[in-house]
HTML snippet that shows the backbone in 3Dmol.js (N, CA, C, O; Angstrom):
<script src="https://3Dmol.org/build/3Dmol-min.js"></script>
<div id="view" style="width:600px;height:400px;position:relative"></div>
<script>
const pdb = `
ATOM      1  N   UNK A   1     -10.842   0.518   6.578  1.00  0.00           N
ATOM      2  CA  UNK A   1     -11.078   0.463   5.143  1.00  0.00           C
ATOM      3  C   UNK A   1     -10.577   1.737   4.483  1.00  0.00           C
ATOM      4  O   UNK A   1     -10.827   2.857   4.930  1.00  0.00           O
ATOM      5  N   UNK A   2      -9.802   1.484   3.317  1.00  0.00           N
ATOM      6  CA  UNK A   2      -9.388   2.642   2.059  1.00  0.00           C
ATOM      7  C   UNK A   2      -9.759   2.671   0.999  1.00  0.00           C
ATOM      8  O   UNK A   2     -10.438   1.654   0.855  1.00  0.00           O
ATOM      9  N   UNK A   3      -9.741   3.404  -0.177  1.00  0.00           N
ATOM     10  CA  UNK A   3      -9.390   3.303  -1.700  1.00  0.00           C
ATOM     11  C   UNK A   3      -8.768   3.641  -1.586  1.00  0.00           C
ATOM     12  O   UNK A   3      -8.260   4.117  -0.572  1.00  0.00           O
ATOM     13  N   UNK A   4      -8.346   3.550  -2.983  1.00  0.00           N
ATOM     14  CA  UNK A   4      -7.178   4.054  -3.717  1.00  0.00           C
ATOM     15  C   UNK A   4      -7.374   5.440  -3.606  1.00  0.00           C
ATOM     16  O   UNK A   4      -8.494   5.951  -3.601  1.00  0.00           O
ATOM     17  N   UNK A   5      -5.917   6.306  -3.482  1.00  0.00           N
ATOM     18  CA  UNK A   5      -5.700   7.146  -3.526  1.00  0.00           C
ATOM     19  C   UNK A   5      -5.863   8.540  -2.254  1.00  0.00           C
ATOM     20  O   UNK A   5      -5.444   9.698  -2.242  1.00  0.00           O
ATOM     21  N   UNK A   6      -6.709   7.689  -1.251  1.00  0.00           N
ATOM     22  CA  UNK A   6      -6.830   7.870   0.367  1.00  0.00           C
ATOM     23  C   UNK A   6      -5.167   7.849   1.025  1.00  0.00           C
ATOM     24  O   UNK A   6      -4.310   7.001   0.779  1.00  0.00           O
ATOM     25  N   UNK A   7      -5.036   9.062   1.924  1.00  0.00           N
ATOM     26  CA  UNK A   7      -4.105   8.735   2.690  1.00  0.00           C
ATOM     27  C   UNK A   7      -4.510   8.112   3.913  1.00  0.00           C
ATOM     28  O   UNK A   7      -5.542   8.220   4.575  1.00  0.00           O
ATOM     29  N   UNK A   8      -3.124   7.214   4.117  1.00  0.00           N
ATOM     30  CA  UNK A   8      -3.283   6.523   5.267  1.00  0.00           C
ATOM     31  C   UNK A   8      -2.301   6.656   6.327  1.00  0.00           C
ATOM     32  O   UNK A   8      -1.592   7.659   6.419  1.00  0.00           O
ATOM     33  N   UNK A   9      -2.230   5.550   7.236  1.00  0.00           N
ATOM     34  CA  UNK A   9      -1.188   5.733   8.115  1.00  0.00           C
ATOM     35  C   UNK A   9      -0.903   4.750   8.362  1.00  0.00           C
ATOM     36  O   UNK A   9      -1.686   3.877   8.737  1.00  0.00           O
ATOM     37  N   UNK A  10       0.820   4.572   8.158  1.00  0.00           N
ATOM     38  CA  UNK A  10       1.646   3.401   8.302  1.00  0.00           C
ATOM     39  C   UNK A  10       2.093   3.236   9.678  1.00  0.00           C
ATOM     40  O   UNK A  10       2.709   4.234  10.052  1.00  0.00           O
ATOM     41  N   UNK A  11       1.968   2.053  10.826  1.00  0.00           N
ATOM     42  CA  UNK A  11       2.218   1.543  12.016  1.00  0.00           C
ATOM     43  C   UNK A  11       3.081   0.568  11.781  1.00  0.00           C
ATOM     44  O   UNK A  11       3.134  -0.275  10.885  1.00  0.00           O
ATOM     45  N   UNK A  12       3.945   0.855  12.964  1.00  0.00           N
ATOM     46  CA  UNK A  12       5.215  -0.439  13.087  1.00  0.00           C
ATOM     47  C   UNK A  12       3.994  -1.396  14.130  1.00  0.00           C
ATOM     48  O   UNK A  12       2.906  -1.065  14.601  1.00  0.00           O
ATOM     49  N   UNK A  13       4.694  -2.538  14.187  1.00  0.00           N
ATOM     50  CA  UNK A  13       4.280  -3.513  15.039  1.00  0.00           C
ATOM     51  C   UNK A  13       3.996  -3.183  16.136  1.00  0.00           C
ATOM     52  O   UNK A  13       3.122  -3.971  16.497  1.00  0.00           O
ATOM     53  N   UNK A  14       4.304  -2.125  17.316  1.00  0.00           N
ATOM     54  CA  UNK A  14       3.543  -1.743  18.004  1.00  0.00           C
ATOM     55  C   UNK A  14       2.191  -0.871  17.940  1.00  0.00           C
ATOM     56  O   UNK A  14       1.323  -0.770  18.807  1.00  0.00           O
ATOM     57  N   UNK A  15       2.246  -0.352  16.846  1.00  0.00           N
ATOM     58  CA  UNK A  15       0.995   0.547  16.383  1.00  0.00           C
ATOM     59  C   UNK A  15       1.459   2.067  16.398  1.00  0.00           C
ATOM     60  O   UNK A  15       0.751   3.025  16.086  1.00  0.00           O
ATOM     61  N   UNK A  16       2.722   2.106  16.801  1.00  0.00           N
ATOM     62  CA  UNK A  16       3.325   3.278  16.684  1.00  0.00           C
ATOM     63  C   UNK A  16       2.933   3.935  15.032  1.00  0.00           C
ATOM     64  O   UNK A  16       2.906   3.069  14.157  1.00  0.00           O
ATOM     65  N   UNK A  17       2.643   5.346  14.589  1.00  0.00           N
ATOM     66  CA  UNK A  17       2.366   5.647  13.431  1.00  0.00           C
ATOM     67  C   UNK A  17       4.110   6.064  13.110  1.00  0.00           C
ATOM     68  O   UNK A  17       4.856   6.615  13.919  1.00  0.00           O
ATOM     69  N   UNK A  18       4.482   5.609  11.654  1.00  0.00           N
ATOM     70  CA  UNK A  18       5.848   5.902  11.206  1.00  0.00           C
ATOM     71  C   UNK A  18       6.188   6.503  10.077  1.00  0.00           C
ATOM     72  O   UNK A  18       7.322   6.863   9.760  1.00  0.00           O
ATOM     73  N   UNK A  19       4.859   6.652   9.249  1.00  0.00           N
ATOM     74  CA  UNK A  19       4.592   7.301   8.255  1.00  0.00           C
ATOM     75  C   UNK A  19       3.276   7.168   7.817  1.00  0.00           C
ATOM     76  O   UNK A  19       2.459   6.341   8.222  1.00  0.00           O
ATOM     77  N   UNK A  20       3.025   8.510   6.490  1.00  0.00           N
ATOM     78  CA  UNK A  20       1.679   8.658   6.281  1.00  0.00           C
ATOM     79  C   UNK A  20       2.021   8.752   4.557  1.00  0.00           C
ATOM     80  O   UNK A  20       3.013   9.271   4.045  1.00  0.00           O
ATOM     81  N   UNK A  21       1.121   8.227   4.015  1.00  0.00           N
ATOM     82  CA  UNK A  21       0.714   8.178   2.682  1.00  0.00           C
ATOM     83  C   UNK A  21      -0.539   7.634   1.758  1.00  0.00           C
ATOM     84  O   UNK A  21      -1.437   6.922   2.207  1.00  0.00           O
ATOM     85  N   UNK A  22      -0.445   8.116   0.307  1.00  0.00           N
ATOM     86  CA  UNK A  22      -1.089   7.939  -0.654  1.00  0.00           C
ATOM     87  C   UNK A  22      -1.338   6.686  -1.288  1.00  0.00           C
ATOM     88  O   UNK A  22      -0.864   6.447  -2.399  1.00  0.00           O
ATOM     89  N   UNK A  23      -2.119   5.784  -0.605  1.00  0.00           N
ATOM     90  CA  UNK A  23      -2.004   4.398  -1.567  1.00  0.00           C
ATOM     91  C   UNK A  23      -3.072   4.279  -2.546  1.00  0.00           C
ATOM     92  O   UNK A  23      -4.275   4.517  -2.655  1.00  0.00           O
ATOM     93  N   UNK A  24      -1.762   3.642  -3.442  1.00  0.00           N
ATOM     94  CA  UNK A  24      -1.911   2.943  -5.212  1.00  0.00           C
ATOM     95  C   UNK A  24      -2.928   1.924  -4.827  1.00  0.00           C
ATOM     96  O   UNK A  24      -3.419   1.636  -5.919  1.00  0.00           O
ATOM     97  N   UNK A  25      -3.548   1.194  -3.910  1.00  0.00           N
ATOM     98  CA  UNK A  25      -4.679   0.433  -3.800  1.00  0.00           C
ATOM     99  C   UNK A  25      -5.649   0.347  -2.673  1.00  0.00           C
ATOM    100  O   UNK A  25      -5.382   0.731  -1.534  1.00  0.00           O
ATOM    101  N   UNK A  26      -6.723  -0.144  -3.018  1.00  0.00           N
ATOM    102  CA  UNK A  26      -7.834   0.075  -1.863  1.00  0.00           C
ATOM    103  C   UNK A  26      -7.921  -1.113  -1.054  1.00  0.00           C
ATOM    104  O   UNK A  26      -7.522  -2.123  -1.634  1.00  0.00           O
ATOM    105  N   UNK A  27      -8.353  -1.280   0.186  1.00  0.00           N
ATOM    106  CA  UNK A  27      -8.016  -1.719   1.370  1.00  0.00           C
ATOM    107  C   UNK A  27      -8.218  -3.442   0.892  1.00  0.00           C
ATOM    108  O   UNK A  27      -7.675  -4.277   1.615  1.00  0.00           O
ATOM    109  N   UNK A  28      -8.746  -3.759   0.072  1.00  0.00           N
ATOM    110  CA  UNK A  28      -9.168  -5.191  -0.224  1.00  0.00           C
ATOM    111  C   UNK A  28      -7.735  -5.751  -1.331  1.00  0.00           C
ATOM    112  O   UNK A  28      -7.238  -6.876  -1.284  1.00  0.00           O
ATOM    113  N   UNK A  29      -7.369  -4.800  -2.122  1.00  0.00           N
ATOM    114  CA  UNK A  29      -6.176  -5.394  -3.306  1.00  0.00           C
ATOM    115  C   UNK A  29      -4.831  -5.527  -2.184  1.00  0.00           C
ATOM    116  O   UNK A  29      -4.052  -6.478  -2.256  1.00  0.00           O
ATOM    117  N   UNK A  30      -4.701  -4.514  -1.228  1.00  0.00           N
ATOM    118  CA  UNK A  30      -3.874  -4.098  -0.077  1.00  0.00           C
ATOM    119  C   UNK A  30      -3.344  -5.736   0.635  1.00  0.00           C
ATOM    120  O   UNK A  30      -2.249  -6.281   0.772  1.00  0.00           O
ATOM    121  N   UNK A  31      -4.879  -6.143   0.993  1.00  0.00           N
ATOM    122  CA  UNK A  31      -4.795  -7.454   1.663  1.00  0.00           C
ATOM    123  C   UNK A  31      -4.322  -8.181   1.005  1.00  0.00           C
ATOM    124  O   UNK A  31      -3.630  -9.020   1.581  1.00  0.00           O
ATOM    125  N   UNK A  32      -4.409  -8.259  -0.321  1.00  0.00           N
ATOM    126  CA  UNK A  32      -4.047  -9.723  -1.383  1.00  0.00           C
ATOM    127  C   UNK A  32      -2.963  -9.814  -1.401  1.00  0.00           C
ATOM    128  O   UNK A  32      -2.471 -10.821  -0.892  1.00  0.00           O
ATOM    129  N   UNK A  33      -2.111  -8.817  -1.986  1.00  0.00           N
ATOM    130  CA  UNK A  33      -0.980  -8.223  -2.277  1.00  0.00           C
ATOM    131  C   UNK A  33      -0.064  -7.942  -1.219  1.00  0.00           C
ATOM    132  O   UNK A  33       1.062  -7.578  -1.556  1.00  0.00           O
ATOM    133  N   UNK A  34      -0.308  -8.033  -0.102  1.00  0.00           N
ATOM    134  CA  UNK A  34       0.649  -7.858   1.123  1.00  0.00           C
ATOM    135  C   UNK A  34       1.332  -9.025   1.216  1.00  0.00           C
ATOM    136  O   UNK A  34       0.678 -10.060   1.088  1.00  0.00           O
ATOM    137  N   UNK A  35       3.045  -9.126   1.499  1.00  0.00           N
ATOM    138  CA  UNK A  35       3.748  -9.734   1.515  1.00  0.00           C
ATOM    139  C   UNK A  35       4.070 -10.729  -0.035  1.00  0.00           C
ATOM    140  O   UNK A  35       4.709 -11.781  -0.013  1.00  0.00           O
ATOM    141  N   UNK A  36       3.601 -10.248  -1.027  1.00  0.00           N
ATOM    142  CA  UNK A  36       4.113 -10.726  -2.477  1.00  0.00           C
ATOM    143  C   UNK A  36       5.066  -9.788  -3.144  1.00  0.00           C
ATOM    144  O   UNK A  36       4.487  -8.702  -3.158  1.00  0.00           O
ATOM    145  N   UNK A  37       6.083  -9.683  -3.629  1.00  0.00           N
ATOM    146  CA  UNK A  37       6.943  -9.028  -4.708  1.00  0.00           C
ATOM    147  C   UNK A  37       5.652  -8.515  -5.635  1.00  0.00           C
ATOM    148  O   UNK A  37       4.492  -8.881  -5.819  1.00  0.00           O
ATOM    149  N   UNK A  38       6.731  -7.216  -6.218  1.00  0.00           N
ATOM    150  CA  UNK A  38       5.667  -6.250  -6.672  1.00  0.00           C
ATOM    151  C   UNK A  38       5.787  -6.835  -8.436  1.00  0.00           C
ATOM    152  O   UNK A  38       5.359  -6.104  -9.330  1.00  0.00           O
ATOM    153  N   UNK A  39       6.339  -8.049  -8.723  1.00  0.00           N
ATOM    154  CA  UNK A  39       6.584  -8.846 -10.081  1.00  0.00           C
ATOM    155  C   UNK A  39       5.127  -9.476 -10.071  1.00  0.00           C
ATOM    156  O   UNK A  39       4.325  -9.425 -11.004  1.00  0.00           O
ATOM    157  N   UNK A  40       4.955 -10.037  -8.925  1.00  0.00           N
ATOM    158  CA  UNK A  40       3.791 -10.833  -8.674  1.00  0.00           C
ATOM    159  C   UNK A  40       2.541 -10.230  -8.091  1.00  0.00           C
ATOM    160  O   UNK A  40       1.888 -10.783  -7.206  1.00  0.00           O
ATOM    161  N   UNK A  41       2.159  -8.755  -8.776  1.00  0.00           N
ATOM    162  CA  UNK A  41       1.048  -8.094  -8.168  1.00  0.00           C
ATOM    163  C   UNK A  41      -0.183  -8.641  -8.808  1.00  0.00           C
ATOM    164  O   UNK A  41      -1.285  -8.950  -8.354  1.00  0.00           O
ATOM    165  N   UNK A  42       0.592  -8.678 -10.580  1.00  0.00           N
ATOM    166  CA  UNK A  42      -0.703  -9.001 -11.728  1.00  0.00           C
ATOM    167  C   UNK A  42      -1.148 -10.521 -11.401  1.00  0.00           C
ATOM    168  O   UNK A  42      -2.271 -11.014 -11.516  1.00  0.00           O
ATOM    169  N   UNK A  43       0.087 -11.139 -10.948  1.00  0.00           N
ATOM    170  CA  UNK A  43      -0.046 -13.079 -10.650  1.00  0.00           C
ATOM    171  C   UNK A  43      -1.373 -12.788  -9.742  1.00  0.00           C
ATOM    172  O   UNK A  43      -2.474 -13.164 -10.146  1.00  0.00           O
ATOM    173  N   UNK A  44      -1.252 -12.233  -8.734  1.00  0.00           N
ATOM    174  CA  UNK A  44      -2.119 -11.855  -7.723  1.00  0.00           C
ATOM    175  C   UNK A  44      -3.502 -11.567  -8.009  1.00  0.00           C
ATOM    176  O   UNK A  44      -4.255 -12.508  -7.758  1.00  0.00           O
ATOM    177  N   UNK A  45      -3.985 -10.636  -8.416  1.00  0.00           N
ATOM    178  CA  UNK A  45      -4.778  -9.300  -8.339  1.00  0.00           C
ATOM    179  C   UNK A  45      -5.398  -9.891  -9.880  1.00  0.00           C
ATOM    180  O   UNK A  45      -6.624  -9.991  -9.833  1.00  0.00           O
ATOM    181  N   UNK A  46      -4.807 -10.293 -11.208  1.00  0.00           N
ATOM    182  CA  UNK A  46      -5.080 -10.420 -12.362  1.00  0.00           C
ATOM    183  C   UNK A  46      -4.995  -9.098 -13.447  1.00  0.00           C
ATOM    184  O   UNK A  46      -5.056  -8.924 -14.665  1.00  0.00           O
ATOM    185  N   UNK A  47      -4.798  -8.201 -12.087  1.00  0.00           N
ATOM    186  CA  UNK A  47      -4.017  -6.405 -13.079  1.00  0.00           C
ATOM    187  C   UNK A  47      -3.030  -6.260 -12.548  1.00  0.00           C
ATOM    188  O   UNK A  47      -2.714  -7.059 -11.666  1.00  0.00           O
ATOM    189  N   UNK A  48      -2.316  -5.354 -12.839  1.00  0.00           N
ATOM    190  CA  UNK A  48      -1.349  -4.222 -11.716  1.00  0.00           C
ATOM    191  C   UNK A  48      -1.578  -2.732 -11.946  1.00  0.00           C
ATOM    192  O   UNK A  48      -1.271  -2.290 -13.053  1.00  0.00           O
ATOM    193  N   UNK A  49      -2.038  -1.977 -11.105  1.00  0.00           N
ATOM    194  CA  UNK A  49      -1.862  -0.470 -11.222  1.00  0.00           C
ATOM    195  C   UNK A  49      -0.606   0.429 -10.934  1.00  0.00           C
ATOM    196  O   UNK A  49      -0.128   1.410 -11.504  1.00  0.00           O
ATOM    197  N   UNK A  50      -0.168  -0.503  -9.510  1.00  0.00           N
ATOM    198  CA  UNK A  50       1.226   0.649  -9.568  1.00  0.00           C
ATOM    199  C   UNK A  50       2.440  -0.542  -8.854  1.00  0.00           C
ATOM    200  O   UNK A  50       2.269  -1.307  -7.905  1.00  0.00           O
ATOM    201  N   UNK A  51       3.152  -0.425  -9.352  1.00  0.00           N
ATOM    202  CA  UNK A  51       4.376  -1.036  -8.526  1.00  0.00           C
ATOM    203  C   UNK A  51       4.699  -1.396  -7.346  1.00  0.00           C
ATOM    204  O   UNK A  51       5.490  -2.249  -6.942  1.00  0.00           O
ATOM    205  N   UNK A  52       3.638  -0.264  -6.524  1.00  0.00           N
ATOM    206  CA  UNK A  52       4.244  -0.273  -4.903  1.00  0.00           C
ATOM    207  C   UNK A  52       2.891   0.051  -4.552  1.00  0.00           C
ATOM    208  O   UNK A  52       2.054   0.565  -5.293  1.00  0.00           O
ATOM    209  N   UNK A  53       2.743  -0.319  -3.278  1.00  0.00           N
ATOM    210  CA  UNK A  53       1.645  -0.055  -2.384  1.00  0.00           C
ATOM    211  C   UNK A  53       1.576   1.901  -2.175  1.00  0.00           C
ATOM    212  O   UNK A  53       0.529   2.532  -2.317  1.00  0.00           O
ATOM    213  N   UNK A  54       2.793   2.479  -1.860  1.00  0.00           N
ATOM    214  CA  UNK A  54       2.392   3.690  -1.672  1.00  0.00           C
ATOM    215  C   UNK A  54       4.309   4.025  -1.826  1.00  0.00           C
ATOM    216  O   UNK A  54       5.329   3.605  -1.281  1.00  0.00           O
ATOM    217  N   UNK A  55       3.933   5.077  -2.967  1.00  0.00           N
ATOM    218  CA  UNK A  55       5.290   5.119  -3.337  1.00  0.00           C
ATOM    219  C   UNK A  55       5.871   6.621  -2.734  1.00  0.00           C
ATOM    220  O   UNK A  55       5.314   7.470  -2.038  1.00  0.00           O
ATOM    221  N   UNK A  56       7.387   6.546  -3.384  1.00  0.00           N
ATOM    222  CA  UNK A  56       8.351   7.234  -2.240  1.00  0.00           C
ATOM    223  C   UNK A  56       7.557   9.030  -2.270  1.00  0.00           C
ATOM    224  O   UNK A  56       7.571   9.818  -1.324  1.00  0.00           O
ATOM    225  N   UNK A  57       6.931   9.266  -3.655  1.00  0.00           N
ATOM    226  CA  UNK A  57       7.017  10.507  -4.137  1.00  0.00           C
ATOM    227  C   UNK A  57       5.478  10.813  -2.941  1.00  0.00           C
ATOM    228  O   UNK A  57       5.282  12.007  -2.713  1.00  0.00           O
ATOM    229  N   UNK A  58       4.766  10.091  -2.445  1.00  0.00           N
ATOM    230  CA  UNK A  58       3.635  10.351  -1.535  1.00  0.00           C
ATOM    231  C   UNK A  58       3.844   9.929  -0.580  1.00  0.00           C
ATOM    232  O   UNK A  58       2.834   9.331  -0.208  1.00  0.00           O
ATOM    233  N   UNK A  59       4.730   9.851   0.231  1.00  0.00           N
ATOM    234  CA  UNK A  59       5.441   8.939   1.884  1.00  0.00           C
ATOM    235  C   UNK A  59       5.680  10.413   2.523  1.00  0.00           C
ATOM    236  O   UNK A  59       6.073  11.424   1.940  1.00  0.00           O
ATOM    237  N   UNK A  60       5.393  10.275   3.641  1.00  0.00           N
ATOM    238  CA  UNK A  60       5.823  11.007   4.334  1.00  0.00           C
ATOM    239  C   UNK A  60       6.595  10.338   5.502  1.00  0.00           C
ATOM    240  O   UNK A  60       6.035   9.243   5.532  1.00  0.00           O
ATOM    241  N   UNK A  61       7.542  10.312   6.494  1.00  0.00           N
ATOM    242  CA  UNK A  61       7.912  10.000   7.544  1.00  0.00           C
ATOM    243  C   UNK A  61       7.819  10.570   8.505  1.00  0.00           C
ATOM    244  O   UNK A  61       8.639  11.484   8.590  1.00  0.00           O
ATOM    245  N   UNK A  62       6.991  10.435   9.554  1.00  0.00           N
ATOM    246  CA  UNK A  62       6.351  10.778  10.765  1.00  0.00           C
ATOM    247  C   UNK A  62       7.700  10.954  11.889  1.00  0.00           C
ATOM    248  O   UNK A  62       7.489  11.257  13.063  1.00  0.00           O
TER     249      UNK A  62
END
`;
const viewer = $3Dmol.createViewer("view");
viewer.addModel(pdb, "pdb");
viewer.setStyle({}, {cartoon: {color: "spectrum"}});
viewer.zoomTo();
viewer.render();
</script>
């Protein structure tokens, strides 16, 4: 579990960690919103806060 604005850590399909960042949503909007275009966040969710799950300016690459 996250909120918003928690860093996290991004895993490839093996669970390998590949990067770390700042996400624009908390672990429940995360779920909704996974695998939809970021056009279709508000279709989704009924808001949008940010464009991207965790954007370039808070990514780090591991």
């Amino acid at each position: 579990q996250f909120r918003r604005g928690e860093m996290v850590s991004c895993v490839d399909e093996n669970g390998r960690e590949v990067a770390r960042g700042l996400v624009n949503y908390d672990a429940g909007e995360a779920r909704a919103i996974i695998g939809h275009s970021s056009d279709r966040i508000t279709e989704v969710l009924g808001y949008v806060s940010d464009e991207e799950m965790i954007h370039r300016d808070n990514l780090v690459i591991v």
